[in-house]
C-alpha positions as CSV (number, residue, x, y, z in Angstrom):
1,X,-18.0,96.2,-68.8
2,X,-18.0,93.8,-65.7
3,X,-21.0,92.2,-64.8
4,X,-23.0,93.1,-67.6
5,X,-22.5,97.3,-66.2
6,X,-20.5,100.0,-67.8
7,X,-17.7,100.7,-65.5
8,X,-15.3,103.9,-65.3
9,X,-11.9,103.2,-66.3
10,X,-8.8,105.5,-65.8
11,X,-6.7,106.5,-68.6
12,X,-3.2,105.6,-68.7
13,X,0.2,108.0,-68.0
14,X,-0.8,109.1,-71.8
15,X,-4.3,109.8,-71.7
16,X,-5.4,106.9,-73.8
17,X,-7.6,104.3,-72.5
18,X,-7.5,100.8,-73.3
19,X,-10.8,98.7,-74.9
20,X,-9.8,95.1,-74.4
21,X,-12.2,94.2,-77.3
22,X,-10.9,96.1,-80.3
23,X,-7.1,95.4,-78.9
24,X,-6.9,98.9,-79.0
25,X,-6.4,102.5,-77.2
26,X,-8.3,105.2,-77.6
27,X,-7.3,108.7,-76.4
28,X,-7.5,112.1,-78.0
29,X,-4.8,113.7,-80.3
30,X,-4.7,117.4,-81.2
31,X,-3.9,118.1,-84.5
32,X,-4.6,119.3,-88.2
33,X,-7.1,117.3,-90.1
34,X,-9.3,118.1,-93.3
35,X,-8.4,121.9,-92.3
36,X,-9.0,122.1,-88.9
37,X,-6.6,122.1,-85.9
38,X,-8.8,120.8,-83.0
39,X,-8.4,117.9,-81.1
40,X,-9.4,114.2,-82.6
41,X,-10.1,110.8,-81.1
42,X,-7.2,108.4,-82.3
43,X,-6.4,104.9,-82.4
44,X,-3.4,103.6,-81.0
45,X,-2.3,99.8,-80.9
46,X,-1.2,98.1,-77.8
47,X,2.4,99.2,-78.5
48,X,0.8,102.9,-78.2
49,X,1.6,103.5,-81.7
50,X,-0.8,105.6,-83.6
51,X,-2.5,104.0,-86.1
52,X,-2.8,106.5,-89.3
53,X,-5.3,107.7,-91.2
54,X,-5.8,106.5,-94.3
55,X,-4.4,110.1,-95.9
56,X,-1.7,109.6,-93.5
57,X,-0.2,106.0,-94.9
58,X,-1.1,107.2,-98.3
59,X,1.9,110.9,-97.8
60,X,3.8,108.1,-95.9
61,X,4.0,105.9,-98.9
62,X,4.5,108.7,-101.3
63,X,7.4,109.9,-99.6
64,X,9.0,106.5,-99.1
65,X,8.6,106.2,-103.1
66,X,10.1,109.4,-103.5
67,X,13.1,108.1,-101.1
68,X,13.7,105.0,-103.1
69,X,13.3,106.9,-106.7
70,X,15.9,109.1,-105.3
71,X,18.1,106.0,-104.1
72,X,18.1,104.4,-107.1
73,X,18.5,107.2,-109.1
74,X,22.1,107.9,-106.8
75,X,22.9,104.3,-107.3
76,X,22.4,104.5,-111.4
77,X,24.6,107.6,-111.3
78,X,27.1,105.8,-109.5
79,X,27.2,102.8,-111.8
80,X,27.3,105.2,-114.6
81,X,30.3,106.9,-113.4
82,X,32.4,102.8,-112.8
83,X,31.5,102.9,-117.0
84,X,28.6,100.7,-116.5
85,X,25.0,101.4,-118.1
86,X,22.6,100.6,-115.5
87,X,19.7,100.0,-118.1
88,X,21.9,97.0,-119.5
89,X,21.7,94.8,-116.2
């Protein structure tokens, strides 16, 4: 907005434009969502990283979980195998 009027702005080299008041992009992203592959408006921060749905950080969380269960799980084998019982430390 400049003088109290709605002005056009042009996107950026990736399609997103900028909205100085939220700190944030907004461009569209096609993709799969609740069952449906169309094209969805996004948010990306100012780094143009996509900011995720909340389904999204919830599978990205789960799968870092299941990364670290499997680390430690390595490690405990490991420690097990140099004759020491990992539930004792």
């Amino acid at each position: 907005m400049q003088d109290g009027k709605y002005c056009f702005e042009s996107a950026n080299e990736n399609g997103h434009f900028w909205i100085p008041e939220l700190d944030l992009f907004l461009g569209i992203w096609p993709g799969e969502r609740l069952g449906q592959n169309i094209s969805w408006l996004r948010w990306w921060d100012k780094s143009e990283n996509l900011l995720l749905w909340s389904s999204e950080q919830a599978e990205q969380e789960k799968q870092k979980a299941e990364q670290e269960k499997q680390r430690a799980e390595k490690l405990a084998a490991k420690l097990r195998d140099l004759g020491v019982d990992p539930n004792s430390l």
